[in-house]
C-alpha positions as CSV (number, residue, x, y, z in Angstrom):
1,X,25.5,38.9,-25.2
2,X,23.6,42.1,-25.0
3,X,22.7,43.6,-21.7
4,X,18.8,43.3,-22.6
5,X,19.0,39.3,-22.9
6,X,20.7,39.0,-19.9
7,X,18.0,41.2,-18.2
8,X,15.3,39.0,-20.3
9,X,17.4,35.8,-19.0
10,X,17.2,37.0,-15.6
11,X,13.5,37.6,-15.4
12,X,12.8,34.3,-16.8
13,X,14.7,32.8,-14.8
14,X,13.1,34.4,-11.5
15,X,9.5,34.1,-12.8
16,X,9.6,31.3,-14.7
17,X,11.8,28.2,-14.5
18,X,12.7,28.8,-10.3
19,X,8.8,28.4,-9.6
20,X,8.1,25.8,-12.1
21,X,11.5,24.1,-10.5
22,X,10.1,24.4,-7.2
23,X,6.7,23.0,-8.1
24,X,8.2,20.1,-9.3
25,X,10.0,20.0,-6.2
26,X,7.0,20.3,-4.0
27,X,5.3,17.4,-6.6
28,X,8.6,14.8,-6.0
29,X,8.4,15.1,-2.2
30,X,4.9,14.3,-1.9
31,X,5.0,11.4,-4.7
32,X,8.4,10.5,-2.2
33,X,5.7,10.5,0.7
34,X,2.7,8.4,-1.4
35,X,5.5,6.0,-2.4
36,X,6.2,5.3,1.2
37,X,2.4,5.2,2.3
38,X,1.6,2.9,-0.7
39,X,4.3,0.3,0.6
40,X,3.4,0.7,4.1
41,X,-0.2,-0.4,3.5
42,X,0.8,-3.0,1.2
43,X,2.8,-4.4,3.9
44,X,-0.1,-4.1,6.3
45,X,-2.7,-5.4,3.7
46,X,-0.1,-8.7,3.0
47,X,0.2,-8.9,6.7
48,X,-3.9,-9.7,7.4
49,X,-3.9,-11.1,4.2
50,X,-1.8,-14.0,5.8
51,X,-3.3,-13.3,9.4
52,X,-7.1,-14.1,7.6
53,X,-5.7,-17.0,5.7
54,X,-4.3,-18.7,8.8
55,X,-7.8,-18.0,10.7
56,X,-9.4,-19.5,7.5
57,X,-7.4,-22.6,7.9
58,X,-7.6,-23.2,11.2
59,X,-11.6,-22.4,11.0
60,X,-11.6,-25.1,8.7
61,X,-9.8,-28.0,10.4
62,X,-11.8,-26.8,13.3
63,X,-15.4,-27.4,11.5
64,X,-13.6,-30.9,10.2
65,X,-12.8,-32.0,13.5
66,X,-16.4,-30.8,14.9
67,X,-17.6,-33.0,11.8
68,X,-15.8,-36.1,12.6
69,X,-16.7,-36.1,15.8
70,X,-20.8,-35.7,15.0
71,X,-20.0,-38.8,12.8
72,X,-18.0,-40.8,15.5
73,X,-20.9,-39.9,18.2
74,X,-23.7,-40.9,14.9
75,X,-21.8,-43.8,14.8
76,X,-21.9,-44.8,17.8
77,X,-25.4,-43.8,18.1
78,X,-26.8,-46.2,15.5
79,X,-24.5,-49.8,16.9
């Protein structure tokens, strides 16, 4: 190889493909930190997801077992 492609070779190399390469670099860590992030909140938004359904639930057996009781005392009420 001549001694002006391997001074060609070299300057690509140090202005070119090592800042692109570290770009890319910079690009995987942060997508390494969103991945995290992203599967954190998931977690957290499954976590009141089942924390609001059980609160749902327990609102509605609630309400049911205020009802039954109106009808037992309406019940009563009307004898």
């Amino acid at each position: 190889m001549s001694q002006e492609f391997l001074s060609f070779l070299s300057t690509l190399m140090e202005w070119v493909v090592a800042p692109v390469a570290a770009f890319v670099w910079m690009i995987y860590r942060q997508q390494e930190k969103h991945t995290t992030a992203i599967a954190v909140l998931n977690s957290q938004m499954e976590s009141f997801k089942l924390a609001h359904d059980r609160e749902i639930k327990e609102i509605r057996d609630t309400s049911r077992a205020i009802m039954a009781k109106l009808d037992s005392i309406e019940e009563a009420l009307r004898k």
